[in-house]
N, C-alpha and C positions, 0 to 999 in steps of 0.2 A: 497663627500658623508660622511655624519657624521658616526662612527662609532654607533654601540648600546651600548657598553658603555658608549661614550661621552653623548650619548642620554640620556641615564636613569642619568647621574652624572648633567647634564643641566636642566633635569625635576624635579629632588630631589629640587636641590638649588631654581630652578623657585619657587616650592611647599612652602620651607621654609620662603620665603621671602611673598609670597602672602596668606595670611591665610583666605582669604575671598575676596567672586567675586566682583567686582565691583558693583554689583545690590543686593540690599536686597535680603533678603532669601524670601522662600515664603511657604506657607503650603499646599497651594491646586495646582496643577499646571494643565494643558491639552494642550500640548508643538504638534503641526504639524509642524513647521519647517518653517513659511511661510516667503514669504522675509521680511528681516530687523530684525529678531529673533535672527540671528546669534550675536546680540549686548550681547545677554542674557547670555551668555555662554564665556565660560574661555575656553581657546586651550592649552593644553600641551605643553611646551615651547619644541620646535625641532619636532611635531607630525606632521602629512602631510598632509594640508587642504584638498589635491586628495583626500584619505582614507575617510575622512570623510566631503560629501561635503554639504555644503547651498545652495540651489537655489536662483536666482537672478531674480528681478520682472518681471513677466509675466511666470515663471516656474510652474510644477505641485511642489503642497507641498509636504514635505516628507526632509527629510537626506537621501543624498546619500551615503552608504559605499560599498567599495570595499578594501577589506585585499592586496590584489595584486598591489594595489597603495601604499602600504610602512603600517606604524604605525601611525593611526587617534585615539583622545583621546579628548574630550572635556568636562566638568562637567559645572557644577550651585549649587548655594545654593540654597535647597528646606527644613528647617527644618523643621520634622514631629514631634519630640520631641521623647519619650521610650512609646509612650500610641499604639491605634489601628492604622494601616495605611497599606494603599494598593499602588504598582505600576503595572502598566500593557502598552504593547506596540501591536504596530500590525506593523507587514512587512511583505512586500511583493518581492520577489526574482527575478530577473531577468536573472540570471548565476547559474552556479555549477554544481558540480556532489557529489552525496552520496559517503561518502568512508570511510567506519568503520577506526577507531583509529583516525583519522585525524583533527585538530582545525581551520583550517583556520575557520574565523568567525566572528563574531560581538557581543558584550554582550551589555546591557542597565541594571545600576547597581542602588540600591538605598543603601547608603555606611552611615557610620559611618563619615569616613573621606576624604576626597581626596586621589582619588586610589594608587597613588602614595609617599602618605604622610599615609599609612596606619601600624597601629603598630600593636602586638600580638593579645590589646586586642578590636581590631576594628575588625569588622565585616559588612554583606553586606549582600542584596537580590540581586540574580543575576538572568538575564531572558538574556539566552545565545541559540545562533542556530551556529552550526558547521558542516562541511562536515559528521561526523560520527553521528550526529541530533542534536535535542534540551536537552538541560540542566538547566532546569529550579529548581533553589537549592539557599542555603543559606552557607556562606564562611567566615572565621576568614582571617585575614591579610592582604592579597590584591584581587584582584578581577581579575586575569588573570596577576598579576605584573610581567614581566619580572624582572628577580635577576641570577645575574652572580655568578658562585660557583668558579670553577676556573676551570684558561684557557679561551682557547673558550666555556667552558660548561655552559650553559643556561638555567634553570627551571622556571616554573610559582613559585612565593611565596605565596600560599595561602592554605587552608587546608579547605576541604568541612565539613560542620556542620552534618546533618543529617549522621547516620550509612550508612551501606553499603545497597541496595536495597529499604532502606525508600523512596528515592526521586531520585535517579541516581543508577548508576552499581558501582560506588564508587572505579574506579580502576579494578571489576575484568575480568579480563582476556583484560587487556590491558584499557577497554572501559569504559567512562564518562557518556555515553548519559542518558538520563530520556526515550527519546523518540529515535526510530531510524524514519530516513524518508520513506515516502508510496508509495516511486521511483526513480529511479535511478535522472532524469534530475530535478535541481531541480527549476528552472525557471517557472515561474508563481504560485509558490506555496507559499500561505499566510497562517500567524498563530498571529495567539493572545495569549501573553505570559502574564501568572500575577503571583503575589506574594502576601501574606497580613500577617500582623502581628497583632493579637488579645489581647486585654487585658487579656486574660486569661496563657500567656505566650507559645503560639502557633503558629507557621506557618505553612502556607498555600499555598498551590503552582497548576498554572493549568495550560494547553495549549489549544487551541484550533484551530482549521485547517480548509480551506474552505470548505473542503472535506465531510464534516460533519459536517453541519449548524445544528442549534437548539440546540445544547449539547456540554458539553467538552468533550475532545478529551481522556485528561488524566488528573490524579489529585492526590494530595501526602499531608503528613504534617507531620509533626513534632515537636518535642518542642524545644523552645529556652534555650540552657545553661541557668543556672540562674546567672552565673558572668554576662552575656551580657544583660541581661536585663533591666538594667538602662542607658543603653550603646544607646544615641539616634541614631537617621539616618537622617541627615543634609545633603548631598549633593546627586543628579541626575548625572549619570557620563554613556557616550555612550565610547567604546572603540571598534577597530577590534582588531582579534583576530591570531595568526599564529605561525607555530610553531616556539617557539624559541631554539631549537636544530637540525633546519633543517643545511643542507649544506652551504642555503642562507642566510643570514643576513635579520634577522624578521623585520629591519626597509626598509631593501631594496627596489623599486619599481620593480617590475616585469611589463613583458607586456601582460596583460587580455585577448591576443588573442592567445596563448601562452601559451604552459604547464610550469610551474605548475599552472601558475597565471589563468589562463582559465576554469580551475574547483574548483577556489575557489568560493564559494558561494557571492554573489554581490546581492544589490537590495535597496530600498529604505525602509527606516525606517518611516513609515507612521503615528505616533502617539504615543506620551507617555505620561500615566497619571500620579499623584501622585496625593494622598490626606490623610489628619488624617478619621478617621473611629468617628464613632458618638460614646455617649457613649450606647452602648449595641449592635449597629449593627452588624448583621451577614453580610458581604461582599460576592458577588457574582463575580465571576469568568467572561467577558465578553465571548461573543461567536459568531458564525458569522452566519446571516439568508440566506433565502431560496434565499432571493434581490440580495446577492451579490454574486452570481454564474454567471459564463458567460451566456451573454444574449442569446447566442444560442442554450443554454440547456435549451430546453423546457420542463416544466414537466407533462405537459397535453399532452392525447396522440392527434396524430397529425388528421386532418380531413382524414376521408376515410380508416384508420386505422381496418383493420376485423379481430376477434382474436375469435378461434383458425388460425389460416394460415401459421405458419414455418414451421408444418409437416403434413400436408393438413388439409382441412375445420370440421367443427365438426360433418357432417353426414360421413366420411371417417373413423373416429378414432372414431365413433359411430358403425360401422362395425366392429371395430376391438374387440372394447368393447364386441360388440353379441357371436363374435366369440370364446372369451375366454371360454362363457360359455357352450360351448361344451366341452364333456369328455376329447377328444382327446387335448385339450388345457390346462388339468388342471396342468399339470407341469410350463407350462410358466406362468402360473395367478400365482401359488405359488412364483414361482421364482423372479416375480413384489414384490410381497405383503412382500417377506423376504427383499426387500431394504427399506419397510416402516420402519423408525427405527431415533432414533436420539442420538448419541452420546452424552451425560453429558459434556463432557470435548472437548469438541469442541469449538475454539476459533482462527484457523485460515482460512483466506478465503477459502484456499484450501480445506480443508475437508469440511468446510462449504457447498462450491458449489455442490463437488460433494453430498452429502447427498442431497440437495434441489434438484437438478431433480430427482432424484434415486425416492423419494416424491412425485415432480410430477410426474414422469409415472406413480409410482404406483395408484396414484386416478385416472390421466384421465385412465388407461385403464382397470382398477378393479372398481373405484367407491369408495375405501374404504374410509371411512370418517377420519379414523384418519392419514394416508396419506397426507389428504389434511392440517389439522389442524396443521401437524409435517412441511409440506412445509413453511405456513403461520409463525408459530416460527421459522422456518429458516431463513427466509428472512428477519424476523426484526433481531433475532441476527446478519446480514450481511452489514444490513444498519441503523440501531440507536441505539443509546447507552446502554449501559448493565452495572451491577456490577456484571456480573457471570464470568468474564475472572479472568486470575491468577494475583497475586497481590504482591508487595514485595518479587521478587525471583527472580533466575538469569534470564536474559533476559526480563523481567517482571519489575521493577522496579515503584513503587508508582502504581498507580490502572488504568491500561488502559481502556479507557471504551467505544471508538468502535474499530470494526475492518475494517483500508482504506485500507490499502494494497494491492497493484493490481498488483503487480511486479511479473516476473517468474511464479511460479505454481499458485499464487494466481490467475491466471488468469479463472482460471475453479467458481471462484465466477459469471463473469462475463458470462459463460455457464450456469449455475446455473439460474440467476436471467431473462436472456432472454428466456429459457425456461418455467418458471414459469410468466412471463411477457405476454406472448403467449397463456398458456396451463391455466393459472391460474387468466386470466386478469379480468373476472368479481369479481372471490371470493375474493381477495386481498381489494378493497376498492381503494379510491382514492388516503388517505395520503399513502397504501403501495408505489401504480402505483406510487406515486412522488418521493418516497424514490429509488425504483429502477432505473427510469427511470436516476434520477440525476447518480448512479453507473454506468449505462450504456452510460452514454455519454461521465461520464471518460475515462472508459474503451475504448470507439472508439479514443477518442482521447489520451490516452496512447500507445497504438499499433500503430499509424498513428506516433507520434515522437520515439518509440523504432524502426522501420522500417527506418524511413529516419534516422535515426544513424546511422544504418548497425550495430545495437546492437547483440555480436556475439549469445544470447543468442536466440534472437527470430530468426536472419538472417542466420547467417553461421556456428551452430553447429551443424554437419549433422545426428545426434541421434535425440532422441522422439520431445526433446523440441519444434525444430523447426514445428511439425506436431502441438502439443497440443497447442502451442501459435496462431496459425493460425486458426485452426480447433475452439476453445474456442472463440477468438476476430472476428472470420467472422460469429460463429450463435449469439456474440453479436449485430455484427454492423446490421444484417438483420431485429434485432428485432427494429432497427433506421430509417430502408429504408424512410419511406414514413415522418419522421422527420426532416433527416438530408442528402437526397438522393445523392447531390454532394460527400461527406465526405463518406458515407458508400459505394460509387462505388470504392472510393479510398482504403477503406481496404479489400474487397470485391476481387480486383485487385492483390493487394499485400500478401492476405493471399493468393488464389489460385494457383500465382505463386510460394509463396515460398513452397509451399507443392510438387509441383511440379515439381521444376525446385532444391530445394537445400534441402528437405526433402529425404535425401541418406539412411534411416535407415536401411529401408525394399526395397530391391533390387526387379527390375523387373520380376524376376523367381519367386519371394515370398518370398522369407525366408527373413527373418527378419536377418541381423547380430548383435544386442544385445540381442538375445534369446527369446523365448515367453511369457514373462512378458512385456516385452519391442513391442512385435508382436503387443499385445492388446492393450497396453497402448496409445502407438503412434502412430499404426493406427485408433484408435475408433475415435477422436475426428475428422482426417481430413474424415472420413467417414461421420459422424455426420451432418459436416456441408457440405456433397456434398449431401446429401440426403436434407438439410434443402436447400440449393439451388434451389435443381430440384423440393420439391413441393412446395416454396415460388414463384420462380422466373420463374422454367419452365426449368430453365437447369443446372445441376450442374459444368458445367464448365469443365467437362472431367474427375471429380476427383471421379467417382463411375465407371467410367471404364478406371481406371492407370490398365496399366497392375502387377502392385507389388499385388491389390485387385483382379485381375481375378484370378491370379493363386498361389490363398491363399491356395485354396485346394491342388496344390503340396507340398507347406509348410509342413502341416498338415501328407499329406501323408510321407514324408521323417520323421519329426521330432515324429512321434506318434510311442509308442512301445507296443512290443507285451501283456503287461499285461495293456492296456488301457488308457497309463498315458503317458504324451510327454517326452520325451529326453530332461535330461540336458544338456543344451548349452550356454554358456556365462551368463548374468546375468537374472537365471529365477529357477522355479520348476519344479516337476514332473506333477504337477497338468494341467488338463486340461485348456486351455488360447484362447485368440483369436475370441471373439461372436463376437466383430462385425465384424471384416474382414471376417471371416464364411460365419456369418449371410449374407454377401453383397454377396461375390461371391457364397452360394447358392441359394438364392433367385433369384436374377439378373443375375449371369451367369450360372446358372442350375447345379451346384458341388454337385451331390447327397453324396458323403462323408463329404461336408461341412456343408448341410442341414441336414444330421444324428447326425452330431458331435455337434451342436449348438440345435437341440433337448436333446440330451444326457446330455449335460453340462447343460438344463434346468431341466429334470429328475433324475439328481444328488443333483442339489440344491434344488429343492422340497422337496428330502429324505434326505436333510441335509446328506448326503454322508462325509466319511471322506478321502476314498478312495477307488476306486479315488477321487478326489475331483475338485469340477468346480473351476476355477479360478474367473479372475475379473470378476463379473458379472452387476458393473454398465453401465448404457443406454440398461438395458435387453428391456425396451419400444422402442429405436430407429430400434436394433435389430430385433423385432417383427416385425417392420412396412418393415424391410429389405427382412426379410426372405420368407415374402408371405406366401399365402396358399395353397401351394404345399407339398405333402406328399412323402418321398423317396420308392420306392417298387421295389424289383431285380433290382438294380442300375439305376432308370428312376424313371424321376419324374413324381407324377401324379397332 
């Protein structure tokens, strides 16, 4: 096994000697990889044809790279000249796992000079994807060069062009990325990376992700040094990427079945362009259409499809509507109409979601028009692109401009848009129903591969998470049924059990052991979706009469003190907590204290109360529908 010194001192000399590919240079290129191309291309003397492979006739096109196969390097001469010019790539991934600080990876560079034969005042577009995401930037000196300092000690030699946050994190706090990824696993996930250089001494830089067809994903620019300017970009250069100060020797080959090499990111390099820009053209950023979404994401809803139906028929929730406008109702109507509301600075899915039903209840069970209008801006800020998100700041980085992320808490987007999907299907219009519909079939199929991982986050952390990921992914997949009915019995399956069987938060007496912040939190949602069960489907599956929801009301009773506010307990307030598990066990199992308390916490927030004060009061609509129309009187309901 070659050392990495020997390597880099054999690739130098190779560099020196050979100053041009064997094949003219060229100005326009559109490079697939198909068999016999590999002629086109120069290979780094000592690099590892594994790392970086060619397909042989009768293969799908594309470059295979996998980092875990050793050090893959290969260029071409492409001169663009110092005038306008764009390059852009599309891959698609096959392996990995997301893991902040991390490089294993792959770059496709458009370079000044051969990466390895690169000096101070040479420079690069670089369109990089890494374990910790994409890096899509512009670099003086080499392009990922490994360079030995002394000893065993090993650095990239290159220095990023753009300031800190113009176009990446720029180092801080450990992190490179432009872009972080929209989930853990990252196989099957494709992006379109570009770069462009304007005559007006400009660069340009975009991503774009299947996730979100029609638009770019993110986008950034900056200006070019003016030393570099005159400085052309002559050579097409693919490299993988790893750290070179790991333990193991960055040319080494690992085995891809195998940590570490098994969560390096792998997959085929599908297409790279190069071309000069005309003179005056504005260059566009590619992006990826509605076509090229897996074919079993339908976006039309499915035949037979009746909506309203996840939380009964629209003369049910038409009863409920009448209801409200009785006297005796008007604290819960208020307490609907106070979630009508929409946050300014909203930009993650999470809040997102939760605000977007909070929206819908409030219309369908008030009417109120601007409810319904705040729902509809919701849901496009959740599924097409914006320039209202944060831009050029920590974590933020160049101007992100949608938001995919369905990972962890983001999953309440996916609560959000099925609810509204349901509640809201005629007023949305056709292109919303395709926008969500497309999130929602992420979403089933993200939960379906976070489960067979035994991801501990969704599976075996025995606090809220595992309730809210379950509870969120099973009233999304319901809103799939009659779309995708094999697939959503499967998540259907797996949410129910894991609420069940490994949802430990809230013990069978009731009490919750992380406190009543944590009571509501991570009971509402597996409530949510056992209720959207039983009037979708006819049964909820057992999960609206666990015993931890029948005897919520002993909860309540232990933890409630005497000046009307709950007892602090692990992680929680004084404030009243707890509507929907309340709401469930007085409605359904007749807890005339639970049915008092869940009135109270609605006549609190009516009077905007400080204190006491009602706690979480989102899904006050599912609540409603829990609680019935039963009134408490000398401890019996009537």
């Amino acid at each position: 096994m070659r050392s990495a010194t020997a390597l880099y001192v054999r690739t130098f000399c190779f560099l020196s000697m050979v100053s041009v590919s064997a094949f003219a240079a060229e100005t326009e290129l559109d490079e697939t990889f198909a068999p016999g191309s590999e002629r086109a291309w120069t290979r780094e003397a000592g690099s590892s044809p594994a790392a970086l492979a060619f397909h042989g006739a009768g293969a799908p096109i594309g470059l295979a790279f996998d980092p875990a196969l050793g050090y893959g390097s290969i260029w071409r001469r492409v001169d663009l000249g110092s005038g306008g010019c764009e390059v852009s790539c599309e891959i698609e991934l096959a392996r990995g796992n997301a893991e902040p600080w991390r490089w294993p990876g792959m770059v496709v560079a458009l370079c000044s000079a051969e990466p390895a034969a690169m000096k101070d005042d040479d420079w690069a577009l670089a369109l990089s994807l890494h374990k910790q995401g994409l890096r899509v930037t512009a670099v003086r000196k080499g392009v990922f060069q490994p360079q030995q300092k002394t000893g065993k000690h090993w650095q990239f030699n290159e220095q990023e062009i753009p300031k800190r946050y113009q176009v990446s994190m720029g180092g801080a706090g450990g992190h490179h990325f432009s872009l972080q990824w929209p989930g853990k696993n990252l196989a099957s996930q494709r992006v379109k990376l570009w770069a462009a250089r304007t005559t007006d001494g400009h660069l340009h830089f975009a991503a774009s992700h299947i996730y979100g067809p029609g638009a770019t994903w993110w986008e950034a620019d900056c200006a070019l040094p003016t030393e570099l300017a005159s400085k052309p970009l002559r050579v097409l250069a693919v490299r993988t990427v790893r750290e070179v100060g790991a333990p193991v020797p960055w040319t080494e080959p690992l085995d891809p079945t195998k940590p570490p090499g098994v969560s390096m990111p792998s997959g085929v390099l599908r297409r790279v362009s190069v071309r000069a820009l005309k003179e005056g053209e504005t260059p566009k950023p590619p992006v990826f259409e509605e076509d090229d979404l897996p074919k079993e994401w339908s976006l039309k809803p499915a035949e037979g499809e009746i909506h309203p139906s996840l939380y009964g028929d629209a003369k049910e929730l038409a009863k409920v509507r009448e209801r409200l406008k009785d006297p005796r109702w008007q604290a819960w109507r208020q307490m609907l109409i106070k979630q009508d509301k929409i946050d300014g600075k909203l930009f993650d899915p999470n809040r997102i979601g939760v605000q977007l039903s909070s929206c819908v209840w409030a219309w369908t069970l008030t009417g109120e028009t601007s409810a319904r209008e705040h729902a509809l801006a919701l849901i496009d800020r959740v599924t097409t692109a914006t320039d209202d998100l944060p831009k050029c700041e920590h974590n933020w980085p160049g101007r992100v401009r949608q938001t995919i992320d369905l990972d962890e808490f983001a999953c309440h987007a996916i609560e959000g848009l099925a609810t509204a999907y349901d509640l809201l299907h005629r007023e949305m219009g056709e292109s919303r129903r395709r926008a969500v519909l497309r999130v929602l079939h992420r979403g089933l199929d993200y939960y379906r591969d976070r489960m067979r991982a035994n991801d501990w986050w969704y599976a075996n952390n025995p606090s809220n998470t595992i309730g809210v990921a379950a509870g969120c992914h099973g009233i999304g997949a319901l809103a799939l049924r009659t779309q995708r009915p094999k697939d959503v019995e499967e998540v259907l399956d797996r949410a129910a059990k894991a609420i069940q069987e490994r949802y430990i938060g809230i013990a069978d007496d009731g009490g919750c052991l992380e406190g009543t912040l944590y009571w509501q939190y991570g009971g509402m949602y597996p409530v949510v979706f056992g209720l959207a069960l039983e009037r979708a489907l006819g049964d909820s599956r057992g999960l609206l009469d666990l015993p931890r929801f029948k005897h919520a009301g002993a909860y309540a009773r232990t933890i409630l003190g005497g000046d009307g506010e709950m007892t602090c307990f692990n992680d929680t307030q004084p404030w009243l907590s707890g509507l929907l598990p309340m709401a469930l066990c007085g409605g359904r199992h007749k807890d005339p204290l639970s049915l008092w308390l869940v009135d109270r916490m609605a006549a609190l927030a009516a009077a905007d109360s400080k204190m006491p004060l009602a706690g979480d009061q989102r899904n006050a609509g599912p609540a409603l529908l829990l609680r019935g129309g039963a009134f408490p009187k000398n401890g019996h309901l009537l």
